[in-house]
RODO-2510 file (C-alpha; in nm, 4 decimals, decimal comma):
residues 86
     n   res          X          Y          Z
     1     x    11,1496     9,7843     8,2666
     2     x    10,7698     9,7941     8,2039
     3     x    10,4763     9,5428     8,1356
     4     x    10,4694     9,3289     7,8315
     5     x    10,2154     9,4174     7,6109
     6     x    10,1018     9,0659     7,6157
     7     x     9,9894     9,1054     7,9837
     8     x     9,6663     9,3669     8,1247
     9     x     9,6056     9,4874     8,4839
    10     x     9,2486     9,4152     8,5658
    11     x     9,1466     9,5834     8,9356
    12     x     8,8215     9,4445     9,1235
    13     x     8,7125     9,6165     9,4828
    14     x     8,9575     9,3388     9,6870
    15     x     9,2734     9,2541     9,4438
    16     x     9,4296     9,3251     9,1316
    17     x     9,5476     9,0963     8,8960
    18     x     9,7855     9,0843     8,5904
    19     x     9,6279     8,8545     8,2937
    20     x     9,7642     8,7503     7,9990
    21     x     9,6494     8,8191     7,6688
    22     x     9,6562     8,5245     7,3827
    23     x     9,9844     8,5582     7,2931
    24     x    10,1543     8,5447     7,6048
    25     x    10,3628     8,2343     7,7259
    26     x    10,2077     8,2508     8,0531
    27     x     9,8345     8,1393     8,1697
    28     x     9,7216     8,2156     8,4297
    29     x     9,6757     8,4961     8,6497
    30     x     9,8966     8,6962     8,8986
    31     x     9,6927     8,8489     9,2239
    32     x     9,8051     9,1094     9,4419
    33     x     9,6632     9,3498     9,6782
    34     x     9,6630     9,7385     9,7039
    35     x     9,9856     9,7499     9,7362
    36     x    10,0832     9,5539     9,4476
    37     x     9,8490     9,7201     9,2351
    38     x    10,0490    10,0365     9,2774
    39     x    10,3468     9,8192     9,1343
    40     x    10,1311     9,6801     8,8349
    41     x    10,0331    10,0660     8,7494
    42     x    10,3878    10,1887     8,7651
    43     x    10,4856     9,8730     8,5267
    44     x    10,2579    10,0231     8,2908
    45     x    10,5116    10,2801     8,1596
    46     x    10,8819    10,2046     8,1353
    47     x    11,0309    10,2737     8,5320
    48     x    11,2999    10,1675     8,7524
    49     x    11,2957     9,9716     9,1207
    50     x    11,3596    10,2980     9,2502
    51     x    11,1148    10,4800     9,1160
    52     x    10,8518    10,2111     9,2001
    53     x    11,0009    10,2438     9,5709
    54     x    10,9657    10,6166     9,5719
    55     x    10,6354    10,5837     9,4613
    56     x    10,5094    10,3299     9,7689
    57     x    10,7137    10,5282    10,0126
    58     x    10,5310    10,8266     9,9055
    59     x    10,1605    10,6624     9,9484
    60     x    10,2602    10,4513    10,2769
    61     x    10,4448    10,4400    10,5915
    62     x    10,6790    10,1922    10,5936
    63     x    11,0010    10,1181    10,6457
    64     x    11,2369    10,1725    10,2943
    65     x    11,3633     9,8143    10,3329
    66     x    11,1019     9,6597    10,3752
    67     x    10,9143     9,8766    10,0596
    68     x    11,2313     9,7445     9,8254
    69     x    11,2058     9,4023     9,9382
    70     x    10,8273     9,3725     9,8689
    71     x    10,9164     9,5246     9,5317
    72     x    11,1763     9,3082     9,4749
    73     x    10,9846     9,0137     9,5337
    74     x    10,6866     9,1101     9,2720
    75     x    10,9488     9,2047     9,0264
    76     x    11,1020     8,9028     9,0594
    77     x    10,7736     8,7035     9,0375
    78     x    10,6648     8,8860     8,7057
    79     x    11,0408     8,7801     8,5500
    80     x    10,9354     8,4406     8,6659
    81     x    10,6750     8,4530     8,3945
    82     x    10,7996     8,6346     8,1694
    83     x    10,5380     8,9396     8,2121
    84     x    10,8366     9,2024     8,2341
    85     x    11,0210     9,3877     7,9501
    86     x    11,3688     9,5049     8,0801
***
């Protein structure tokens, strides 16, 4: 899975956001923090839940569950609207 085309990742100093370009279906803009700006960046290139997992666990402590389920949940939110391809 990786980001549609139709959809950038834009970082300021506090957030990052996913936008959509003109010819997505979505407006609007998705917000995340650090932690789901690692998650945007790994979207960039085609990748797997694991590999996005792997990724997090390497850059913070955190529990493993609690790393896929935080995953999970963005992945889920950028299906929502479309912003994946899978």
């Amino acid at each position: 899975m990786k980001l549609k085309k139709d959809f950038i990742v834009h970082r300021t100093e506090d957030e990052c956001l996913i936008v959509p370009l003109g010819g997505a279906s979505f407006s609007g803009m998705v917000r995340g923090n650090e932690s789901s700006g690692v998650i945007f960046d790994c979207l960039k290139n085609d990748t797997t839940i694991d590999a996005i997992v792997k990724e997090l666990m390497d850059r913070y402590e955190a529990p493993e569950e609690t790393v896929r389920n935080d995953v999970n949940n963005v992945i889920n939110k950028l299906k929502k609207i479309g912003a994946l391809e899978m």
